[in-house]
C-alpha positions as CSV (number, residue, x, y, z in Angstrom):
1,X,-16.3,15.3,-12.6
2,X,-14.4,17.3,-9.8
3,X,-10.7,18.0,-10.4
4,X,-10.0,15.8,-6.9
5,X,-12.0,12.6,-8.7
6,X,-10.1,13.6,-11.9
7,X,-7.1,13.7,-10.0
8,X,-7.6,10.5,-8.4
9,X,-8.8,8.3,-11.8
10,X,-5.3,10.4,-13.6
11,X,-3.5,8.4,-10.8
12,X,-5.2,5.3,-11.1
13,X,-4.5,5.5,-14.4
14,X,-0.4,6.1,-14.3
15,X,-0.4,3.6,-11.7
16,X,-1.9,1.1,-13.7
17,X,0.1,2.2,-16.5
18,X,3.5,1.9,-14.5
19,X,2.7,-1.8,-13.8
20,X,1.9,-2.7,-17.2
21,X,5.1,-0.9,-18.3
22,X,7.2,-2.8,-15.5
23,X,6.0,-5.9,-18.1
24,X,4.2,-7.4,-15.1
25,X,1.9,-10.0,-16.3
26,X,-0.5,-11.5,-15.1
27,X,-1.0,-15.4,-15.0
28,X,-3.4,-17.5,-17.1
29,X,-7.0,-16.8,-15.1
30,X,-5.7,-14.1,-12.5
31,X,-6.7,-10.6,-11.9
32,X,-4.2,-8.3,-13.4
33,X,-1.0,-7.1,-10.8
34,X,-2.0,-4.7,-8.3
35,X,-0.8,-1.2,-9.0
36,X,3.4,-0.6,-7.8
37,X,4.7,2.2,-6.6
38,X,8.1,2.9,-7.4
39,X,11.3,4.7,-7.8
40,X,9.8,8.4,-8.7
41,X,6.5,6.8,-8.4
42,X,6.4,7.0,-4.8
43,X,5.6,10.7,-3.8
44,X,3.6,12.4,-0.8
45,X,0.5,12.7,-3.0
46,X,0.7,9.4,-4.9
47,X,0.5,7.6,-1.2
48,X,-1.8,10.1,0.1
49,X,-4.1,9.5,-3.1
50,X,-3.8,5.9,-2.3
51,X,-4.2,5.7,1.2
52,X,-6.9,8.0,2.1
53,X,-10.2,6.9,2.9
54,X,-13.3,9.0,3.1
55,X,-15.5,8.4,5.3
56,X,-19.2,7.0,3.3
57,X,-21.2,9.9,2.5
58,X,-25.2,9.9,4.2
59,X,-27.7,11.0,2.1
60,X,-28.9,14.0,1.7
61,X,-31.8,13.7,3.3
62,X,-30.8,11.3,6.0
63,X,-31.2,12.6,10.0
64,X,-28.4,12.9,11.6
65,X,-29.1,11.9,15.2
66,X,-28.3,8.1,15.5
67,X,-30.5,7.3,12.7
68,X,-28.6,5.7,10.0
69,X,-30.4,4.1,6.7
70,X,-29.4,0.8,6.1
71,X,-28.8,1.1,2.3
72,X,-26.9,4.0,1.5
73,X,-27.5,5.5,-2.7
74,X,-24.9,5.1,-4.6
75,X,-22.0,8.1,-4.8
76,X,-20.1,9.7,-7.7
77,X,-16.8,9.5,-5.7
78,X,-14.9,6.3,-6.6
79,X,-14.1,4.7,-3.0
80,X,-10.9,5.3,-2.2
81,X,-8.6,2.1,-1.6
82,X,-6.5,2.1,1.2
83,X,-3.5,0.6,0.0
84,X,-0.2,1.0,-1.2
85,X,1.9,-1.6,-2.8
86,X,5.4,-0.2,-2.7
87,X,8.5,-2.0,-4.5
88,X,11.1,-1.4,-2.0
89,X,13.9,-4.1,-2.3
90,X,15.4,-6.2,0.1
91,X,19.4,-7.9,-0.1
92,X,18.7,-11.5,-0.7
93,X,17.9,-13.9,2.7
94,X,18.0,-10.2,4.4
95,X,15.7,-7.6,6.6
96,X,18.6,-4.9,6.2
97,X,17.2,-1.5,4.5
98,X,19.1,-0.8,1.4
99,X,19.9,3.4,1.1
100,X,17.1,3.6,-1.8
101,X,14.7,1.8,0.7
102,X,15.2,4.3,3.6
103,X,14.9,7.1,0.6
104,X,11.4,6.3,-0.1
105,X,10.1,5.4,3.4
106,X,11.6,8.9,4.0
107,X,8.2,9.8,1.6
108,X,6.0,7.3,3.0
109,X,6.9,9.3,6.4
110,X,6.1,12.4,5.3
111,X,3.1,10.8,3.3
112,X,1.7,9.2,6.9
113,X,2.6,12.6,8.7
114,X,0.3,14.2,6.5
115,X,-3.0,15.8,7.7
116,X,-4.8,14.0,5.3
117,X,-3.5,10.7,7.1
118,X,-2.5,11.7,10.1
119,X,-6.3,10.1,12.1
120,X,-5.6,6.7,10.5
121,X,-3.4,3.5,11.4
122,X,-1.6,1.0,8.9
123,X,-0.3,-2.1,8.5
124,X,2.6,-2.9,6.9
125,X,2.7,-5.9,5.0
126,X,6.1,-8.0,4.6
127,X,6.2,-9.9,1.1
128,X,8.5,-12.5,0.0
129,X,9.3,-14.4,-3.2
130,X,8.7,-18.3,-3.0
131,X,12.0,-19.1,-2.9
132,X,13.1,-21.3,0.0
133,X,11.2,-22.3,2.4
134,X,7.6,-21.4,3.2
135,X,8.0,-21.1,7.2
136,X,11.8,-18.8,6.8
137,X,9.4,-16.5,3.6
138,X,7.0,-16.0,6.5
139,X,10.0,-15.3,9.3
140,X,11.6,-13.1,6.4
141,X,8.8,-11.4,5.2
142,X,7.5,-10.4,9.1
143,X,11.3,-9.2,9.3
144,X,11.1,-7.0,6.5
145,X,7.5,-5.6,7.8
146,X,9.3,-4.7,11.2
147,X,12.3,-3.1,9.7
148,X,9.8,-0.9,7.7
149,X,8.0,-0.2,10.7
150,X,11.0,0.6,12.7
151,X,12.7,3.2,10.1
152,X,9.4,4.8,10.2
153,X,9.0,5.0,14.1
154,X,12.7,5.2,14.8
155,X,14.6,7.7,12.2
156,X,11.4,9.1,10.7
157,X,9.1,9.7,13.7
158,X,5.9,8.3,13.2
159,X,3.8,7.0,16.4
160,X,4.8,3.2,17.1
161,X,0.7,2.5,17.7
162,X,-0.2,4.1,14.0
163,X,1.7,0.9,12.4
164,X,1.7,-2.5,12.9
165,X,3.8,-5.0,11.1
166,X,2.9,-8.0,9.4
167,X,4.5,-11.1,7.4
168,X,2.6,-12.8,5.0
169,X,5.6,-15.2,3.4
170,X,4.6,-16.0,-0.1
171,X,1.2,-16.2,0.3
172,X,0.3,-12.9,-2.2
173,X,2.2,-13.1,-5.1
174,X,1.8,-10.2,-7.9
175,X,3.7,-12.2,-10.7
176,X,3.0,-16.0,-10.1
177,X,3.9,-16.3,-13.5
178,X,7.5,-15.0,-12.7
179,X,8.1,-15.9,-9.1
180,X,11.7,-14.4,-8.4
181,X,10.0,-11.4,-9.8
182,X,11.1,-8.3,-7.5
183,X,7.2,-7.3,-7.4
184,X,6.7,-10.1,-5.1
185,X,9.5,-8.6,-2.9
186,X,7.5,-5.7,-1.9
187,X,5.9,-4.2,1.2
188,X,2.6,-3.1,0.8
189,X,1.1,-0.4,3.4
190,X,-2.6,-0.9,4.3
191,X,-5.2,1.8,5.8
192,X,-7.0,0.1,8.7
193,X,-10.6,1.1,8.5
């Protein structure tokens, strides 16, 4: 095992760890919660780790001029997710960044201006809690996707076209079993492929 794979399944591992200990449970039948970053969880290389995708690897004896084999064996690298699920907390019925908010996009910046990110694009997924209703979650949570994306542009300097925001309401809880839960409050930051 190579000490980047290591490195990556040592992360996976105090990420999943993190959630459990946040006493995130899942609901009778669902997947468990998907990892959180927060707090001291989110640094450079936690949302590097997470967000990087490597490109699929050709085999070895594949020919590299336009041929491409149309099943590829299978590689020792785990694939790499994409995505970042980051608890960064909102005033209630509000879009306004709280000081502890702009402190960790401040790291998501400086994750996204890495050179290990810096050829990809992201979206930025607005989540809300089920309370109220569905169609002001969906107006809230796009709110809260395009304040994310604007601290990031705006104060932190990352190009407007790498991000694009997005609202998805209620529809992707991470505690169903605890709805007012502050998991389900989050922003989560996607890779585009």
């Amino acid at each position: 095992m190579t000490s980047y794979t290591l490195g990556r399944w040592l992360c996976a591992a105090a990420l999943a760890g993190t959630a459990a200990l946040a006493g995130a449970q899942p609901a009778a039948g669902a997947s468990a919660p998907e990892p959180m970053l927060r707090g001291g969880d989110v640094t450079e290389s936690a949302l590097v780790d997470a967000l990087a995708i490597e490109p699929p690897e050709p085999p070895a004896d594949a020919k590299t001029r336009g041929f491409r084999p149309a099943v590829r064996p299978p590689s020792n690298k785990p694939a790499a997710p994409g995505k970042a699920s980051l608890l960064i907390t909102f005033p209630t019925d509000s879009a306004e960044l709280t000081a502890e908010a702009r402190a960790t996009l401040d790291t998501v910046a400086k994750a996204l201006q890495s050179d290990k990110l810096a050829g990809f694009g992201f979206r930025v997924e607005g989540h809300a809690d089920p309370r109220g209703q569905a169609d002001r979650n969906m107006k809230l949570s796009q709110l809260r996707a395009q304040a994310v994306v604007d601290y990031l542009v705006n104060v932190r300097g990352v190009l407007p076209e790498r991000l694009a925001p997005q609202g998805k309401g209620s529809t992707e809880l991470v505690d169903p079993a605890r709805p007012e839960a502050p998991e389900n409050r989050r922003v989560t930051i996607v890779t585009n492929r």
